[in-house]
TORKOL-4160 file (C-alpha; in steps of 0.2 Angstrom, whole numbers, padded with zeros to 4 digits, m for minus):
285
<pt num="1" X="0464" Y="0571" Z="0570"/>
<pt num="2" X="0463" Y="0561" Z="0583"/>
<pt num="3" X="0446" Y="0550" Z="0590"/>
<pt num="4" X="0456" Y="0536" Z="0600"/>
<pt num="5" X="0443" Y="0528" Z="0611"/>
<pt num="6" X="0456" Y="0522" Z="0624"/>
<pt num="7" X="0469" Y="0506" Z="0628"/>
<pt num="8" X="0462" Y="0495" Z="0611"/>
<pt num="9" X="0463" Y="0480" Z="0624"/>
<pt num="10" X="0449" Y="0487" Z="0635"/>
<pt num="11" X="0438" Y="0484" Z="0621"/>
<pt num="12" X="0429" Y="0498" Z="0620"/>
<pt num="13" X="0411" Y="0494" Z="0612"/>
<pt num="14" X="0402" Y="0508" Z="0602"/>
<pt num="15" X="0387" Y="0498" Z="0597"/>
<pt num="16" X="0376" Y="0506" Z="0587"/>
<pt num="17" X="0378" Y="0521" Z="0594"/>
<pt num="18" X="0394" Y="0532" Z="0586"/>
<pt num="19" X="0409" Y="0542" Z="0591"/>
<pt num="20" X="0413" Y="0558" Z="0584"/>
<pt num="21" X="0425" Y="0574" Z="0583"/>
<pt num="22" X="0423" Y="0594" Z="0577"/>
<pt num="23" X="0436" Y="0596" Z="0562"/>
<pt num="24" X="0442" Y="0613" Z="0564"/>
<pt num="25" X="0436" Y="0627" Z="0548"/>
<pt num="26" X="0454" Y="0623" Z="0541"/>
<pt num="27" X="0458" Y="0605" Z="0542"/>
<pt num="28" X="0452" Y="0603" Z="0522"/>
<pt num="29" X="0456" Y="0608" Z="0508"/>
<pt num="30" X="0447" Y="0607" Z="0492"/>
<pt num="31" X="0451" Y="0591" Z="0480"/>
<pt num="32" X="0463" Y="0584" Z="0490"/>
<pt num="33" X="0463" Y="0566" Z="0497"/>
<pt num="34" X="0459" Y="0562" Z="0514"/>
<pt num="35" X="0459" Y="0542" Z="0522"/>
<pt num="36" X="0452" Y="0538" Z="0539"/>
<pt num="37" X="0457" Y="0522" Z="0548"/>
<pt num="38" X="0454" Y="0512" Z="0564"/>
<pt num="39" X="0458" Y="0496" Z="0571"/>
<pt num="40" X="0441" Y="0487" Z="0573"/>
<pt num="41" X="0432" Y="0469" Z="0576"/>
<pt num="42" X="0415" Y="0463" Z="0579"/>
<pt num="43" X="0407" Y="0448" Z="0586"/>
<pt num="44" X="0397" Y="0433" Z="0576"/>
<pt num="45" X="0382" Y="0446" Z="0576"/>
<pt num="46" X="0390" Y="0460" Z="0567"/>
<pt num="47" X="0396" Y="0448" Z="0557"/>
<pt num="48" X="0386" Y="0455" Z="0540"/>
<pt num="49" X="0388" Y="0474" Z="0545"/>
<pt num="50" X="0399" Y="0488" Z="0543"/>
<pt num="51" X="0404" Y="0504" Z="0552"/>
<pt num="52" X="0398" Y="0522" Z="0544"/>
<pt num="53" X="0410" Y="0537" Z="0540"/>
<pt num="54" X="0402" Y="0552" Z="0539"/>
<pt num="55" X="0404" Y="0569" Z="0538"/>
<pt num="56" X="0391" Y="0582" Z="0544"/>
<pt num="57" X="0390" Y="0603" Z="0543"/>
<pt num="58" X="0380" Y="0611" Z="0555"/>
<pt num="59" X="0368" Y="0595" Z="0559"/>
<pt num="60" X="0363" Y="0598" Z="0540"/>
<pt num="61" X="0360" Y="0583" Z="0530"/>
<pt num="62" X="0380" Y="0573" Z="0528"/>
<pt num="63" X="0390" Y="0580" Z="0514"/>
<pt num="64" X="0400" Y="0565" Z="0513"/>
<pt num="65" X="0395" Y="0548" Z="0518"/>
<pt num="66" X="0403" Y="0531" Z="0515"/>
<pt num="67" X="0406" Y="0515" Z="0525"/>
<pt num="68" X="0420" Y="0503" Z="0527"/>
<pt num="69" X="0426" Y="0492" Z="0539"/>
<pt num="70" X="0418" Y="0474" Z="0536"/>
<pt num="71" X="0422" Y="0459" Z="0547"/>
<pt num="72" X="0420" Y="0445" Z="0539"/>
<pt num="73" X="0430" Y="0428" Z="0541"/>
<pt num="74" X="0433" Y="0421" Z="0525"/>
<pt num="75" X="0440" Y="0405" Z="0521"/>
<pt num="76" X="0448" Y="0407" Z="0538"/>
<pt num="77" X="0460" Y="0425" Z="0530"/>
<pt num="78" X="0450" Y="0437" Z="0542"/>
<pt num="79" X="0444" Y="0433" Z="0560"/>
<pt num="80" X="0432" Y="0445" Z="0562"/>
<pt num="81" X="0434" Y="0443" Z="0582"/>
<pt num="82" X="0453" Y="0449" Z="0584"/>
<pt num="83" X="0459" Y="0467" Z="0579"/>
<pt num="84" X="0461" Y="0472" Z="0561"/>
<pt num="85" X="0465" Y="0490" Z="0554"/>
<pt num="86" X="0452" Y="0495" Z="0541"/>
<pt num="87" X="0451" Y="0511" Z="0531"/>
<pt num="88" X="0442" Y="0522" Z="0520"/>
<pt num="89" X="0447" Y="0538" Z="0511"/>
<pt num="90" X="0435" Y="0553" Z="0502"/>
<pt num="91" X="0440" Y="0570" Z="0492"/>
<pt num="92" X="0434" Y="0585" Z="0503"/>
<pt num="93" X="0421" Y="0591" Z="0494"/>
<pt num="94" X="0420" Y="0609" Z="0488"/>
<pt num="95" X="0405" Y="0614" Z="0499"/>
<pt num="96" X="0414" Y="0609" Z="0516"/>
<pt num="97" X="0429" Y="0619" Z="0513"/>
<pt num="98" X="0430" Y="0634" Z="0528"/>
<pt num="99" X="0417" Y="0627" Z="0537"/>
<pt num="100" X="0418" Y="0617" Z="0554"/>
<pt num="101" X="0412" Y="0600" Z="0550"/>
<pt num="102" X="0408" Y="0585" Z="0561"/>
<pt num="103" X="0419" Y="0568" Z="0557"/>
<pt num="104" X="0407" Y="0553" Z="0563"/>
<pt num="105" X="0410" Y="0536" Z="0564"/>
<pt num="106" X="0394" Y="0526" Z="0569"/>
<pt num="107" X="0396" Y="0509" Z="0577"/>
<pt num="108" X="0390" Y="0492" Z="0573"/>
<pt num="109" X="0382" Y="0479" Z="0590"/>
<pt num="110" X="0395" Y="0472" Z="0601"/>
<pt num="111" X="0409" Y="0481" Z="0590"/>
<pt num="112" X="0422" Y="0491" Z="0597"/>
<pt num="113" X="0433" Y="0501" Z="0588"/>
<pt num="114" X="0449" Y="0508" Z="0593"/>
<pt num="115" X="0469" Y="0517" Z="0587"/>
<pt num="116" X="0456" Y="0530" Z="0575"/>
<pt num="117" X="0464" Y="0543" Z="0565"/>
<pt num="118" X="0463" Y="0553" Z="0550"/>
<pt num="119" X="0477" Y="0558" Z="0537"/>
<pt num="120" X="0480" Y="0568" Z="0521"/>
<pt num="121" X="0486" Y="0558" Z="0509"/>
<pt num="122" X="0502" Y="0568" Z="0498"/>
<pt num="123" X="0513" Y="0556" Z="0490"/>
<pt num="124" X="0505" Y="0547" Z="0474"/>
<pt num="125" X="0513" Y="0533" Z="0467"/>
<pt num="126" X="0498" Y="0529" Z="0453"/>
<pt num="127" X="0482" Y="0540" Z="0449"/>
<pt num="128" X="0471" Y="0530" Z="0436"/>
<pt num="129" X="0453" Y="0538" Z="0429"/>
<pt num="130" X="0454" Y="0530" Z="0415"/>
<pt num="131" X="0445" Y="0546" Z="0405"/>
<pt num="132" X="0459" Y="0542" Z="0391"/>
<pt num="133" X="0453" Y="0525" Z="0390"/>
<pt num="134" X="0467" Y="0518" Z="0391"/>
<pt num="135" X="0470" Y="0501" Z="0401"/>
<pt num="136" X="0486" Y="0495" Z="0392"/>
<pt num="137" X="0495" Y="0496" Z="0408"/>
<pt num="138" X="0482" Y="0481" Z="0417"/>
<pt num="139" X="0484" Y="0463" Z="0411"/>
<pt num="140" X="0469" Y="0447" Z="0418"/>
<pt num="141" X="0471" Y="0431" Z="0420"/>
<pt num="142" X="0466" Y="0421" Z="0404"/>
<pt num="143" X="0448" Y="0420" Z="0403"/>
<pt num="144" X="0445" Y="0438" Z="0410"/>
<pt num="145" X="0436" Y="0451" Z="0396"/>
<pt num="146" X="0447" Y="0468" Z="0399"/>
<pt num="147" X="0440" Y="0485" Z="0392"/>
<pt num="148" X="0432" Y="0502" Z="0396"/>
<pt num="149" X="0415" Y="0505" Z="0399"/>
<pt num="150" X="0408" Y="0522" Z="0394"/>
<pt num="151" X="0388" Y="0520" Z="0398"/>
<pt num="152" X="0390" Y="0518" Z="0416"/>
<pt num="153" X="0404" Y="0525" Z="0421"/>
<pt num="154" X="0407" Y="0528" Z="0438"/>
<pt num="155" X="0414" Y="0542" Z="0436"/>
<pt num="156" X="0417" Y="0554" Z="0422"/>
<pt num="157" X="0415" Y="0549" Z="0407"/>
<pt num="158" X="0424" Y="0532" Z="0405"/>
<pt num="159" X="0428" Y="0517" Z="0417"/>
<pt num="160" X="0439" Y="0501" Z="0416"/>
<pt num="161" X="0428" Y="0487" Z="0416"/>
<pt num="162" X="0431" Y="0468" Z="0417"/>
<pt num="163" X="0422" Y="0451" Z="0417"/>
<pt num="164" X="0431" Y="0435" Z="0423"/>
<pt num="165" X="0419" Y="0419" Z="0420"/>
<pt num="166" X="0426" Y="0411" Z="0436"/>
<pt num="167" X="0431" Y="0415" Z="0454"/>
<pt num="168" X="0448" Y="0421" Z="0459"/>
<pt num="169" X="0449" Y="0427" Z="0441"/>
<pt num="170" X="0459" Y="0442" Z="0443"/>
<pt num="171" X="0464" Y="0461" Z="0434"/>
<pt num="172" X="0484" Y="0465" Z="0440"/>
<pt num="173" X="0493" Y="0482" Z="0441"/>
<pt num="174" X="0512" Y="0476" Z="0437"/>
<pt num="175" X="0521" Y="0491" Z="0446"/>
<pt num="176" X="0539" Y="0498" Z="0444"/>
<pt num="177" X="0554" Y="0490" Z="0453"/>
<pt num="178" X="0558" Y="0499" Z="0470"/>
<pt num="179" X="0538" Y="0505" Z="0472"/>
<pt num="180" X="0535" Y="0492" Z="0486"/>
<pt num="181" X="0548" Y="0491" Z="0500"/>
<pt num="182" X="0549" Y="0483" Z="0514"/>
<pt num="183" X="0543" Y="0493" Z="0531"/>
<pt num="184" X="0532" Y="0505" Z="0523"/>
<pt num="185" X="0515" Y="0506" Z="0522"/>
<pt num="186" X="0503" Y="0510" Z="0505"/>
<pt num="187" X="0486" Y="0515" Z="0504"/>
<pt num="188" X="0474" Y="0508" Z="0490"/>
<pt num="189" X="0459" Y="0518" Z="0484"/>
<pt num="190" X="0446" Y="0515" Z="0470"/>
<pt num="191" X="0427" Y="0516" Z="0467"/>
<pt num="192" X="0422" Y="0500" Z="0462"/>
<pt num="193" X="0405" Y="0492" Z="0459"/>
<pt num="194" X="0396" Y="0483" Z="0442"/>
<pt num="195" X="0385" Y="0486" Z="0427"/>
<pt num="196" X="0374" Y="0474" Z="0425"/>
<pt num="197" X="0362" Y="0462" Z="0438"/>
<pt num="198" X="0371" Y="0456" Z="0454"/>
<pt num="199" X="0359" Y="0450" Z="0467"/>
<pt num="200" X="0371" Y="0443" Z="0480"/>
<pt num="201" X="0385" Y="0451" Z="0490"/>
<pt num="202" X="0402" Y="0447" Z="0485"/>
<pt num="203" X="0419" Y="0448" Z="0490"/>
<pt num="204" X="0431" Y="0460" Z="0482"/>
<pt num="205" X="0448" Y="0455" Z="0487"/>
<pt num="206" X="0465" Y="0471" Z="0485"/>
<pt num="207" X="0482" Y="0464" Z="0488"/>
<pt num="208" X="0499" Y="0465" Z="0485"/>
<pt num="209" X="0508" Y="0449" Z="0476"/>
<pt num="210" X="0522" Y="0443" Z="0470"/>
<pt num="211" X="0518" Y="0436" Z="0452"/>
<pt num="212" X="0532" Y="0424" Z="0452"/>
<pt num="213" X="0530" Y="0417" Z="0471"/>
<pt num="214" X="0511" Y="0419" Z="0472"/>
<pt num="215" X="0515" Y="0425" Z="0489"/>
<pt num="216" X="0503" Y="0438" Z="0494"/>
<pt num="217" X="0511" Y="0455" Z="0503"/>
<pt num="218" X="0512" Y="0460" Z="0518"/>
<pt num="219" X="0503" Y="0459" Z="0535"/>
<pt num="220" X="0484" Y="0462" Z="0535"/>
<pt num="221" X="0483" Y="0456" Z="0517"/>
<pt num="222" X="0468" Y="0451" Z="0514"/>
<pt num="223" X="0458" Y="0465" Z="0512"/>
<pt num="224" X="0439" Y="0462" Z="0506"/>
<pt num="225" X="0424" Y="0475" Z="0499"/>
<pt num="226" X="0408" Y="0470" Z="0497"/>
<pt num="227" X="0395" Y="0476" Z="0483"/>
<pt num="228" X="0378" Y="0472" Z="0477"/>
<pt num="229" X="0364" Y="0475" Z="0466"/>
<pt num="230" X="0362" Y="0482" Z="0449"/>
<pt num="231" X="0375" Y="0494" Z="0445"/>
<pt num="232" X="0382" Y="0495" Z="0464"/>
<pt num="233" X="0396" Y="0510" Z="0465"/>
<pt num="234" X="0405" Y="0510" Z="0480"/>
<pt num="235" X="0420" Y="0518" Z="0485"/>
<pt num="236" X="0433" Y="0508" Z="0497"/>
<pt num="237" X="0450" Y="0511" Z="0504"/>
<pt num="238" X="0464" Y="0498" Z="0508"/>
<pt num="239" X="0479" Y="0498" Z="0519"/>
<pt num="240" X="0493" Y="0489" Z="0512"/>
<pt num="241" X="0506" Y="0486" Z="0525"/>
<pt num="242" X="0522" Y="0479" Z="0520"/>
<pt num="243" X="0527" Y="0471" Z="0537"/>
<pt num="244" X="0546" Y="0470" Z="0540"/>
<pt num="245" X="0548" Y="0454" Z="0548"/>
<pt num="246" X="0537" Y="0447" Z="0536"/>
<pt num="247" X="0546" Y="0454" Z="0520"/>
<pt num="248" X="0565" Y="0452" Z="0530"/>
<pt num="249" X="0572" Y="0438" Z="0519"/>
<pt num="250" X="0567" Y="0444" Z="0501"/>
<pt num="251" X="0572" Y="0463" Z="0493"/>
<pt num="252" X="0557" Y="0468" Z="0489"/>
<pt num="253" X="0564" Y="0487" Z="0482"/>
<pt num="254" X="0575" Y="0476" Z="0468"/>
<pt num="255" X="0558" Y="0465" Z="0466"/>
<pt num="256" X="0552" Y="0466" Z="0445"/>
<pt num="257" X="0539" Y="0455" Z="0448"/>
<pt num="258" X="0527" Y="0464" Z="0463"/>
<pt num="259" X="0508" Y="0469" Z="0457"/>
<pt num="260" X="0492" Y="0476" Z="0464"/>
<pt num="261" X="0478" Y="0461" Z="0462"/>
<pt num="262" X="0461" Y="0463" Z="0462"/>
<pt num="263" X="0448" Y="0448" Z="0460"/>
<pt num="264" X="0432" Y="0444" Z="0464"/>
<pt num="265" X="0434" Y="0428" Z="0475"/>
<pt num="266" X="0415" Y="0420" Z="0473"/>
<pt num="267" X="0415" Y="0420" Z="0457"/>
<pt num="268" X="0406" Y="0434" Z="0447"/>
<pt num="269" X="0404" Y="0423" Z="0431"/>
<pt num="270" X="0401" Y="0435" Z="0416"/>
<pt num="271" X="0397" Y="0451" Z="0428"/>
<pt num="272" X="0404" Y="0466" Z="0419"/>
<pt num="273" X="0414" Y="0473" Z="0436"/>
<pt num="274" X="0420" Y="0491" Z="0435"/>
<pt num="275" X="0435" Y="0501" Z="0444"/>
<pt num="276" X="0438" Y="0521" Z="0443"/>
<pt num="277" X="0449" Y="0532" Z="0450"/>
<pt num="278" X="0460" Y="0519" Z="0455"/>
<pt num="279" X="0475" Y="0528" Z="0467"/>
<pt num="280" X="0492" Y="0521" Z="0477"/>
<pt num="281" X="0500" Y="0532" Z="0490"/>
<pt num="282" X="0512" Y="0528" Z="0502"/>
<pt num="283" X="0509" Y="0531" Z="0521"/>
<pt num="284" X="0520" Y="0543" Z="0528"/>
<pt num="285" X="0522" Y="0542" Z="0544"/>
């Protein structure tokens, strides 16, 4: 699917208002997994604010709906006025199947939006929803509390839960040797969010990193999420993408030591945060 708004250094500004495209009866199937992306940037007054993905039948209330996209400089990682890609992926839902839907992506002031296209996602290299309650495979930096949380799960009936009493406390998926490779490009998906009070927005920071180096992966690696509130369940999409001038000088297919790190960079001290149906896919081309 293809909603390209034009040559991305015309800056083509979608404001509030949105742009959108008729998904042919066909184009989903039932349960399977489906990631939208766009290069995008907003000025200091978007700053707060993200873009909506939605999906509509028949100008009927949305049958999915989900947002993504924040700009927000942090620490100087993310300049929220140059061109980032951002994504976000959703599993087509039973009721839209062999129905002609309306993709939507509504815009945010003096944004602009632009390289917008939508993929189905085919070749899984991790599927976690933790419904076995098993976390044995994650390990957390030293003062994090690693566990399962089946009271308020995100989903189903069990969620991996963790709570770090500092910031940049972190959880880590080690993954196999020959996973990550240089060139390619990963896609990161989860629903996220917390069980207990959180009043403030905060950062949730996905990346790639080498465990020995401490180098982070890849280009566009800082890649952020926002949640707040009490018991907060979002879902959010990452784009992983190991850039092959960046990664020439090191092997990254006979690395042991690469990992998927997630932290909350502000510091949720003694906040219960939850993950579920945590997934990595490479991006076929």
């Amino acid at each position: 699917v293809d909603l390209d708004t034009g040559d991305r250094d015309a800056d083509p500004e979608i404001q509030p208002n949105y742009i959108e495209t008729t998904l042919p009866a066909d184009t989903l199937s039932s349960g399977s997994l489906y990631f939208f992306s766009a290069d995008a940037k907003a000025d200091e007054a978007a700053n707060w604010r993200s873009w909506d993905i939605s999906l509509f039948v028949d100008g009927q209330a949305e049958a999915v709906a989900f947002k993504t996209f924040s700009q927000l400089p942090i620490g100087g990682d993310l300049d929220h006025t140059k061109w980032h890609e951002r994504a976000v992926a959703f599993t087509a839902p039973d009721s839209i199947i062999g129905i002609e839907t309306t993709l939507r992506a509504k815009g945010v002031p003096n944004g602009a939006m632009d390289n917008t296209r939508m993929q189905k996602v085919d070749t899984f290299i991790a599927n976690y929803d933790f419904e076995d309650g098993d976390v044995s495979k994650f390990v957390v930096s030293e003062n994090v509390v690693l566990g399962t949380n089946t009271a308020q799960a995100i989903k189903g009936s069990t969620s991996l839960s963790f709570t770090p009493s500092a910031k940049f406390e972190y959880i880590e998926l080690p993954l196999d040797k020959g996973i990550i490779q240089s060139g390619k490009r990963y896609l990161v998906t989860m629903d996220f969010g917390t069980s207990t009070t959180k009043t403030d927005g905060n950062p949730y920071l996905v990346h790639l990193i080498d465990t020995v180096t401490f180098e982070t992966i890849g280009k566009e690696a800082f890649n952020y999420a926002y949640y707040f509130g009490t018991g907060d369940k979002l879902s959010a999409a990452f784009i992983l993408d190991v850039d092959r001038d960046q990664s020439s000088d090191v092997d990254w297919a006979a690395s042991e030591n690469i990992a998927l790190r997630a932290s909350d960079i502000w510091g949720a001290e003694n906040i219960e945060l939850l993950i579920d149906n945590l997934t990595i896919s490479e991006i076929v081309e």
